[in-house]
C-alpha positions as CSV (number, residue, x, y, z in Angstrom):
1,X,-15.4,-85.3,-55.8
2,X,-15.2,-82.1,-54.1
3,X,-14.2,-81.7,-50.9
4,X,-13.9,-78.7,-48.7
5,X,-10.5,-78.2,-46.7
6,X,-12.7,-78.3,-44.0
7,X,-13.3,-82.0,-44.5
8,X,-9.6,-82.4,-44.3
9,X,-7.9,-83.1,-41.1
10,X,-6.7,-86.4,-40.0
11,X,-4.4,-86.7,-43.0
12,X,-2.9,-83.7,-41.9
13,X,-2.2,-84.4,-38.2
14,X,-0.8,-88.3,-39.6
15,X,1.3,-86.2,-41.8
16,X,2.2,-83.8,-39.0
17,X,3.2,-86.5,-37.2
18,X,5.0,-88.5,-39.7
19,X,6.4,-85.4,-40.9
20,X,9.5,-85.2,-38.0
21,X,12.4,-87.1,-36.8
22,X,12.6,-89.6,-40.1
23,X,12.6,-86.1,-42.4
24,X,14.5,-83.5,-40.7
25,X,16.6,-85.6,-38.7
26,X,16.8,-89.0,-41.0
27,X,16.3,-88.0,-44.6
28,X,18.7,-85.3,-44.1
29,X,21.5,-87.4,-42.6
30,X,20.6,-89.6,-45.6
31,X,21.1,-87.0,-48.3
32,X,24.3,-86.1,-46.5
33,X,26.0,-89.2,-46.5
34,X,24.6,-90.9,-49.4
35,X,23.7,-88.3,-51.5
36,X,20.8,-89.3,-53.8
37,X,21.5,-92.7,-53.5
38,X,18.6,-93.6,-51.1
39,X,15.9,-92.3,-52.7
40,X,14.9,-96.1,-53.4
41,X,15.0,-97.0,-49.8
42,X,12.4,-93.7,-49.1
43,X,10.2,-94.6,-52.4
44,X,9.8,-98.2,-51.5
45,X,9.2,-97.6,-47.8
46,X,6.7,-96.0,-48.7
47,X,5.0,-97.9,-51.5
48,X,5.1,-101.1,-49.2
49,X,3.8,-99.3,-45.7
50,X,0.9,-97.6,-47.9
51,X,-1.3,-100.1,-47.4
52,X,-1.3,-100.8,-43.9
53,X,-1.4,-97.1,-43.0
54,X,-4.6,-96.6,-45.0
55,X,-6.5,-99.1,-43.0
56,X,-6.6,-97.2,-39.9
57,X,-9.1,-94.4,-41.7
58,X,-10.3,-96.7,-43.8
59,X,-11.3,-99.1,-41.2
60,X,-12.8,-96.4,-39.3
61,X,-15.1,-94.9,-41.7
62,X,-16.3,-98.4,-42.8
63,X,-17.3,-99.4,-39.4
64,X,-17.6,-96.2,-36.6
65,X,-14.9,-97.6,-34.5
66,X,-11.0,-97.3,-34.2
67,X,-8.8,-100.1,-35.1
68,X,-8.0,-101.0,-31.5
69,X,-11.8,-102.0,-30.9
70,X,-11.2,-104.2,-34.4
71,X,-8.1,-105.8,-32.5
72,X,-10.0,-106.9,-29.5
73,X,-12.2,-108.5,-32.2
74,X,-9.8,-110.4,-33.4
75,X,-8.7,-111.8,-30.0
76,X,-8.0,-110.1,-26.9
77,X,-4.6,-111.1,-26.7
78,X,-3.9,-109.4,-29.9
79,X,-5.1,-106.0,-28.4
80,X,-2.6,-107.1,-25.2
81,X,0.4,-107.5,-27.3
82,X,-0.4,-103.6,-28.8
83,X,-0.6,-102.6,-25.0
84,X,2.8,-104.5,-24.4
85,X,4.1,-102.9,-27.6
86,X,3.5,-99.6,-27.4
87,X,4.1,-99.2,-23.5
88,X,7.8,-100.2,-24.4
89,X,7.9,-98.3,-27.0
90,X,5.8,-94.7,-26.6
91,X,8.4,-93.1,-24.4
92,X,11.5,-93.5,-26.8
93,X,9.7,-92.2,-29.8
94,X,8.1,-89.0,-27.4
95,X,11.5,-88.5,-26.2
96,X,13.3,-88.7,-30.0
97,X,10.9,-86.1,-31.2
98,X,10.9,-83.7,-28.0
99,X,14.9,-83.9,-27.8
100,X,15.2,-82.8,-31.1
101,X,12.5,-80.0,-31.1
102,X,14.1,-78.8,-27.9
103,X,17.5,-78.5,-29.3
104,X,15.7,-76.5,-32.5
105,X,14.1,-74.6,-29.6
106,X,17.5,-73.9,-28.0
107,X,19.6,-73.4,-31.1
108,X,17.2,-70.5,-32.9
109,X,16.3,-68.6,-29.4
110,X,19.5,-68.8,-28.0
111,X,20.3,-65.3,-29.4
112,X,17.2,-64.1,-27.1
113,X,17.5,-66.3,-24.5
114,X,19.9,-68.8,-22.7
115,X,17.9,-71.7,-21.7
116,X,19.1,-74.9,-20.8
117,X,18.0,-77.6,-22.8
118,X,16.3,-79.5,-20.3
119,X,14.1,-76.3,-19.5
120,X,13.4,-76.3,-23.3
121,X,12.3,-79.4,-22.7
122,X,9.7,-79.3,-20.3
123,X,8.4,-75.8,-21.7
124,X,7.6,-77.3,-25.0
125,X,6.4,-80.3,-23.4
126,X,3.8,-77.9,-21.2
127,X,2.9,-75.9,-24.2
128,X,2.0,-78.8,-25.8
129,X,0.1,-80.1,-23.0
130,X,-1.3,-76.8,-22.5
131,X,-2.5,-76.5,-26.2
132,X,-4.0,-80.1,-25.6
133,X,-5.9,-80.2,-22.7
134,X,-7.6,-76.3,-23.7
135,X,-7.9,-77.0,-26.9
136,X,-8.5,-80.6,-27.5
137,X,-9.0,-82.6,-30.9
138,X,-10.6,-79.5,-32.7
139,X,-7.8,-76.9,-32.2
140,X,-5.0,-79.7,-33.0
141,X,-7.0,-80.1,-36.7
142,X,-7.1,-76.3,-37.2
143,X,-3.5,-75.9,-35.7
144,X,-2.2,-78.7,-38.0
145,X,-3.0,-77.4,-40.9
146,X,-1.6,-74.2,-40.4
147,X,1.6,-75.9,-39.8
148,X,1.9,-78.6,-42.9
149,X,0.7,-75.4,-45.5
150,X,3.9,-73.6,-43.6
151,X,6.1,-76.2,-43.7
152,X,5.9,-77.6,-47.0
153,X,5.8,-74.1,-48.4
154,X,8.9,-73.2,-46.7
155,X,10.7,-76.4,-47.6
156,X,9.8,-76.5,-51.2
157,X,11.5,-73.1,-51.7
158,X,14.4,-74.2,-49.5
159,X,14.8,-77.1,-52.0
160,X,14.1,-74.8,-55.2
161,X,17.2,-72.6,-53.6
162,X,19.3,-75.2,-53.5
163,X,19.1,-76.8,-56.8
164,X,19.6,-73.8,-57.8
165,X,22.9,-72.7,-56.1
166,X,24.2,-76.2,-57.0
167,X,27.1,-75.9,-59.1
168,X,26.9,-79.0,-60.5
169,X,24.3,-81.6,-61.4
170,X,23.9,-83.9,-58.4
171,X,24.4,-88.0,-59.2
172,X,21.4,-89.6,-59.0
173,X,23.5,-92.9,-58.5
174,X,21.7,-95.2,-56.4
175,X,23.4,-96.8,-53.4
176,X,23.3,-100.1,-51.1
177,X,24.4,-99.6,-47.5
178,X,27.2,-102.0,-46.8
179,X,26.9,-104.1,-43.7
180,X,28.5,-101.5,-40.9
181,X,26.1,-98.9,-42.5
182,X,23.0,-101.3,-43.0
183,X,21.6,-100.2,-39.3
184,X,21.4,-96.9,-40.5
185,X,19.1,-98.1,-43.6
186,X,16.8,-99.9,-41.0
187,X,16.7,-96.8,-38.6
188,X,15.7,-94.4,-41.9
189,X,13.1,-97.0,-42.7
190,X,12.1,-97.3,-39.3
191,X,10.1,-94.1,-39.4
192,X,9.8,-93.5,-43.0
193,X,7.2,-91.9,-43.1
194,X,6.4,-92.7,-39.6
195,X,5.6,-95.9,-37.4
196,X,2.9,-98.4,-38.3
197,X,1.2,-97.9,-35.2
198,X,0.4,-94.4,-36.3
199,X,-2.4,-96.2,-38.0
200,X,-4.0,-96.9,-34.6
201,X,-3.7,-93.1,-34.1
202,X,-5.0,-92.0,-37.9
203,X,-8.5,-94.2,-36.6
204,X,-9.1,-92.9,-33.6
205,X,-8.6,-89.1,-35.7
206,X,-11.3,-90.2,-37.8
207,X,-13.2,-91.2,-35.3
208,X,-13.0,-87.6,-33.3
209,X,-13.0,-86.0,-36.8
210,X,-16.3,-87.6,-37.2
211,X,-18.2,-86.7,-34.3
212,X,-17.3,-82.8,-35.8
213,X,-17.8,-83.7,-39.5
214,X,-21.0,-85.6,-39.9
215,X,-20.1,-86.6,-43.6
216,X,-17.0,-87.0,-43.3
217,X,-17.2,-90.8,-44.9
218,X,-14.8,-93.5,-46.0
219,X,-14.6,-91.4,-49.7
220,X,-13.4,-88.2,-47.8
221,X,-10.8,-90.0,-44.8
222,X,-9.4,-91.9,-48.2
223,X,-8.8,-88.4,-49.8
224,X,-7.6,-86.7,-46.5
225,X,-5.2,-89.5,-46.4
226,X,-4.3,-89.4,-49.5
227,X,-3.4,-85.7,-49.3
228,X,-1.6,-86.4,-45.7
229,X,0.4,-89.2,-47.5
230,X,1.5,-87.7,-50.1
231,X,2.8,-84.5,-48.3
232,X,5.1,-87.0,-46.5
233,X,6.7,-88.6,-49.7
234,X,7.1,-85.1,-51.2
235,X,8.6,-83.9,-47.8
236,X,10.9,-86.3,-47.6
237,X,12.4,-86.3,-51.1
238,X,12.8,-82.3,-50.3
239,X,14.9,-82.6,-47.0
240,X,16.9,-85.9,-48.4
241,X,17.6,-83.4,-51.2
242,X,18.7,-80.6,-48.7
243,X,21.3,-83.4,-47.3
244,X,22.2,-84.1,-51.0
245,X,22.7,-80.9,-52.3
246,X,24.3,-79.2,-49.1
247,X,26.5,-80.9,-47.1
248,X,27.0,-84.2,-48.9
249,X,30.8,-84.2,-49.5
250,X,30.9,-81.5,-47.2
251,X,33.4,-83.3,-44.9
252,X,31.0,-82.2,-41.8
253,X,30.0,-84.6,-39.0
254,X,27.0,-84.2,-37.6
255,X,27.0,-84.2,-33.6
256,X,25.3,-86.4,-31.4
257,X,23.8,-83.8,-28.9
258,X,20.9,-82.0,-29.8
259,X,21.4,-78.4,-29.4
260,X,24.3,-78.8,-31.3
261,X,23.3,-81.0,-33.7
262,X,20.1,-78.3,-34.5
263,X,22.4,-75.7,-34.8
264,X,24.6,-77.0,-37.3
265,X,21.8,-78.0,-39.4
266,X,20.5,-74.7,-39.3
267,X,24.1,-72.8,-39.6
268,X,25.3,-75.6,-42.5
269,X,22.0,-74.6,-45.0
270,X,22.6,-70.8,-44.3
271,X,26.5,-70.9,-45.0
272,X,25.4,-72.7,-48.3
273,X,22.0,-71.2,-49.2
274,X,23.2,-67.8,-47.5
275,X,22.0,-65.9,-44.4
276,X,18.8,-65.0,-45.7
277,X,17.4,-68.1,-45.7
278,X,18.3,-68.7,-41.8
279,X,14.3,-68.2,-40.8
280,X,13.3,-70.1,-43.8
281,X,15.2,-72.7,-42.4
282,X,14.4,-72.4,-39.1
283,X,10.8,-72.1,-39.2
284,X,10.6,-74.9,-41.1
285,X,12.8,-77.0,-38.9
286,X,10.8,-75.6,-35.7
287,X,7.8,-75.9,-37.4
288,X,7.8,-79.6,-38.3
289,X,9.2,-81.2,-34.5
290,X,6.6,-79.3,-32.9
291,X,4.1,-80.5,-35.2
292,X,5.6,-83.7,-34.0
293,X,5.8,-83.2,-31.1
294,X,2.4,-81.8,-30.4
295,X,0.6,-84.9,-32.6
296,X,2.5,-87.8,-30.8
297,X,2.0,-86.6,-27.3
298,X,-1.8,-86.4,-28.2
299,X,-2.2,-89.7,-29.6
300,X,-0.1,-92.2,-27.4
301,X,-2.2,-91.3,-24.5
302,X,-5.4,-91.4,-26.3
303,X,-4.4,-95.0,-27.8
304,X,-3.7,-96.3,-24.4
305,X,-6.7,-94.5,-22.6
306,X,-8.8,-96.2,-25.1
307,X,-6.8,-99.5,-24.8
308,X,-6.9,-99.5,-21.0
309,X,-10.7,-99.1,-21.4
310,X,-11.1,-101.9,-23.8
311,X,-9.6,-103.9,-21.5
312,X,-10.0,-103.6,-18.1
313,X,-13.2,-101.2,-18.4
314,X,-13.4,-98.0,-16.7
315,X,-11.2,-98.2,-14.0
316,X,-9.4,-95.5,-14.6
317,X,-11.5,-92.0,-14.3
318,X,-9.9,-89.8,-17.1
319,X,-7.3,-92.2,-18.9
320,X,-6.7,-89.4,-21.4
321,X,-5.4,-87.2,-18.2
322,X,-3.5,-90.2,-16.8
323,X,-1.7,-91.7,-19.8
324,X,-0.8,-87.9,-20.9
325,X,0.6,-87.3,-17.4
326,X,2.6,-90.5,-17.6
327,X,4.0,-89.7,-21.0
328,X,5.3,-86.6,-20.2
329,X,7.3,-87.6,-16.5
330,X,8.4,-90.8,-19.0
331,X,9.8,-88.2,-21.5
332,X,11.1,-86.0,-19.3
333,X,13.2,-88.8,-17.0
334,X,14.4,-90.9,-20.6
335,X,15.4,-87.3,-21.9
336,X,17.6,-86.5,-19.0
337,X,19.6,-90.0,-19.6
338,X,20.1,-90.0,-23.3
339,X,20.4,-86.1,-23.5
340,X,24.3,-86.1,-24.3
341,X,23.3,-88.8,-27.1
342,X,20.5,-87.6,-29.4
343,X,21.7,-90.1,-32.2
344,X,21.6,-93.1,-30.5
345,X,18.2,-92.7,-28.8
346,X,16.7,-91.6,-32.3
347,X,18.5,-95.1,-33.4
348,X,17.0,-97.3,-30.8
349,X,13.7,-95.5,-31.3
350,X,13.7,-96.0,-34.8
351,X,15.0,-99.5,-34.8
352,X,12.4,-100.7,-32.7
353,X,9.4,-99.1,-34.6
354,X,10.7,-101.2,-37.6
355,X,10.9,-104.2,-35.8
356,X,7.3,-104.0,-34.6
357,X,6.4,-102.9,-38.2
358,X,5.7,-106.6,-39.1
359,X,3.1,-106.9,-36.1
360,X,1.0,-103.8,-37.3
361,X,1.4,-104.8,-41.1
362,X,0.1,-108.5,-40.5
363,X,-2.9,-107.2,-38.2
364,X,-4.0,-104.2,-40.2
365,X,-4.3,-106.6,-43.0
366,X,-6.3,-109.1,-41.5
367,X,-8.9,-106.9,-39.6
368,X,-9.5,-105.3,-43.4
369,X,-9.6,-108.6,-44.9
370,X,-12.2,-109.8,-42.4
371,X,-16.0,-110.1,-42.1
372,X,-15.6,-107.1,-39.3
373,X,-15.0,-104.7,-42.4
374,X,-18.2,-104.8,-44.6
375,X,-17.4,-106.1,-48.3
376,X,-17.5,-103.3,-50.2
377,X,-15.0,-101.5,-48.3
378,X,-12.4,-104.4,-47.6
379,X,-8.9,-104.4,-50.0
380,X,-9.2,-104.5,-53.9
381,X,-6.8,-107.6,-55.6
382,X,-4.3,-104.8,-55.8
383,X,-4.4,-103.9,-52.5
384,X,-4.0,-107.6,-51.8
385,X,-0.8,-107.9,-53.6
386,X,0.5,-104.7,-52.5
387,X,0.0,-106.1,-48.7
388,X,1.5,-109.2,-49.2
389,X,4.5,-107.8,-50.7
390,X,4.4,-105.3,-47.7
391,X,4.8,-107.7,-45.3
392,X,7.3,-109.8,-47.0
393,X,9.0,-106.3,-47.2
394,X,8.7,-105.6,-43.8
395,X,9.5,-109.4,-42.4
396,X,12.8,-109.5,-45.0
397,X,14.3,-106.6,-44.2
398,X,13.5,-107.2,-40.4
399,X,15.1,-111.1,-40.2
400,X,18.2,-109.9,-42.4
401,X,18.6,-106.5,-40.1
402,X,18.6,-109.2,-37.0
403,X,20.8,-111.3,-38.9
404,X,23.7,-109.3,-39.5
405,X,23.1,-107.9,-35.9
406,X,23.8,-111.1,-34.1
407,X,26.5,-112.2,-36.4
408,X,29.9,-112.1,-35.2
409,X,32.4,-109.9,-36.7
């Protein structure tokens, strides 16, 4: 099957928004205290989330609407607890990915310009709104893929550099967190490649892409997603490798505050790659928050405009407007509370996104697996069997995370 690039687009804006906090910020910190050894964790992470990710498109093209009109479907209260869910959770994971893009923002114009942070902040926040609100679902799929071709470019020969400056051959020894290290594990999880809610988001993508694409079918969002999937996997085996192959054993300690965590990344990868790779690095760093940034700003608000509306009907004129406006002053007042501890709010954010993982998994896979997906376009056996073993992933990992949590020293 042929497919034009022009028939590609929601796979790129899940990637773009996948593509963030769990690769720069998480796969690196991986590779750089663990080396190689978690390259397990990332594979079967994503093996086991693959599944429940591909439903959202999948879903989508099958039937013409978004997964949340298949949750209230299968029981309104199901489409509550989603509304409960991501309320508590959409301003922790906007804040995660706007704190760290604004201390990339900060760190590489800094030279130019000394701007606070929290201006940073609510500039990039603005822009994004700006570039949303103008240019709507359209621009963001021409904008996005602009931004994933110059990312993954720029981090493949980033990697390529590295390997090659390496002066030994890296140990591909893999590693099992001990116990004070195992929250760590469950935070890179958390958002590798992204949340399971972003599935919710991938439908109603399809959805808009759709309404532009007139064949784009179920055959062409399984490619797209395909493409967007993968780009994540590769992208986050090159920036754990980065970690690996720069600063592990490097005896550096990576700060909790955002400007000067983003500037040590960047300055730690020139000393080691040397100072011509500085924009490399930083275009690529830039380039992949903002892409985050930008995507989850978008698609929080257009989850809960379309939730609200499912719900309550149309009592709110403009929801999009509303929920966007909301997000941002959310952002904006969690950012000024956690802004001396980047780290910790990337933890919680990440933490929680795992813990709600099971919810999406369990839901995704019934809705599929239901008469509300017509037959030829519900799960193969193999599709079976990879959910169920997804959600025993998922549940395991969840209940022995909570375990050692509440367990007394």
């Amino acid at each position: 099957m042929t497919l034009s690039l022009k028939k590609i687009g929601p796979g790129l804006l899940f990637a773009g928004a996948a593509i963030g906090v769990s690769h720069l910020v998480q796969s690196t910190r991986a590779g750089a205290d663990f080396g190689f050894g978690l390259i397990w964790a990332l594979l079967l992470v994503n093996i086991f989330k693959y599944p429940f990710f591909q439903f959202g498109p999948r879903y989508a093209m099958a039937t013409g609407e978004t997964l949340l009109d298949g949750y209230k479907k299968l029981g309104k209260g199901v489409l509550i607890a989603y509304f409960i869910l991501t309320f508590a959770t959409m301003f922790t994971i906007q804040t995660a990915v706007t704190i760290v893009t604004a201390g990339l923002a900060k760190s590489i114009f800094d030279i130019y310009f000394d701007i606070p942070i929290e201006i940073w902040t609510i500039i990039i926040l603005s822009t994004c709104f700006g570039i949303l609100i103008i240019g709507r679902y359209a621009f963001l799929d021409k904008l996005m893929k602009f931004i994933i071709i110059t990312l993954t470019i720029s981090t493949l020969i980033a990697v390529a550099y590295a390997f090659h400056g390496s002066s030994s051959a890296p140990s591909i020894t893999q590693a099992f967190p001990n116990a004070l290290e195992f929250g760590f594990l469950i935070a890179f999880m958390g958002w590798m490649p992204a949340p399971l809610d972003i599935s919710i988001w991938h439908s109603i993508w399809a959805i808009e892409k759709q309404k532009n694409q007139k064949d784009y079918t179920v055959k062409s969002t399984l490619f797209d997603f395909n493409v967007g999937y993968f780009t994540t996997i590769i992208l986050g085996l090159g920036f754990l490798s980065l970690g690996a192959l720069v600063m592990y054993n490097s005896g550096e300690v990576f700060s909790s505050k955002a400007g000067e965590f983003s500037n040590q990344l960047i300055l730690m990868y020139t000393k080691n790659l040397g100072n011509w790779s500085y924009i490399l690095i930083a275009i690529a760093a830039f380039t992949t928050m903002f892409s985050t940034t930008l995507t989850t700003l978008d698609a929080s608000p257009r989850a809960m405009a379309k939730t609200t509306t499912l719900l309550f009907g149309n009592i709110i004129k403009k929801p999009y407007l509303v929920w966007i406006s909301i997000l941002i002053l959310g952002t904006i007042l969690i950012f000024l509370f956690f802004k001396s501890d980047m780290i910790l709010l990337i933890k919680i954010a990440t933490v929680l996104s795992f813990l709600t993982a099971p919810f999406y998994a369990i839901i995704n896979y019934k809705l599929i697996s239901s008469h509300h997906t017509p037959k030829q376009w519900r799960p193969s056996l193999k599709l079976h069997i990879l959910s169920w073993l997804g959600i025993i992933f998922l549940i395991g990992f969840s209940f022995w995370y909570l375990t050692l949590l509440y367990t007394p020293n």
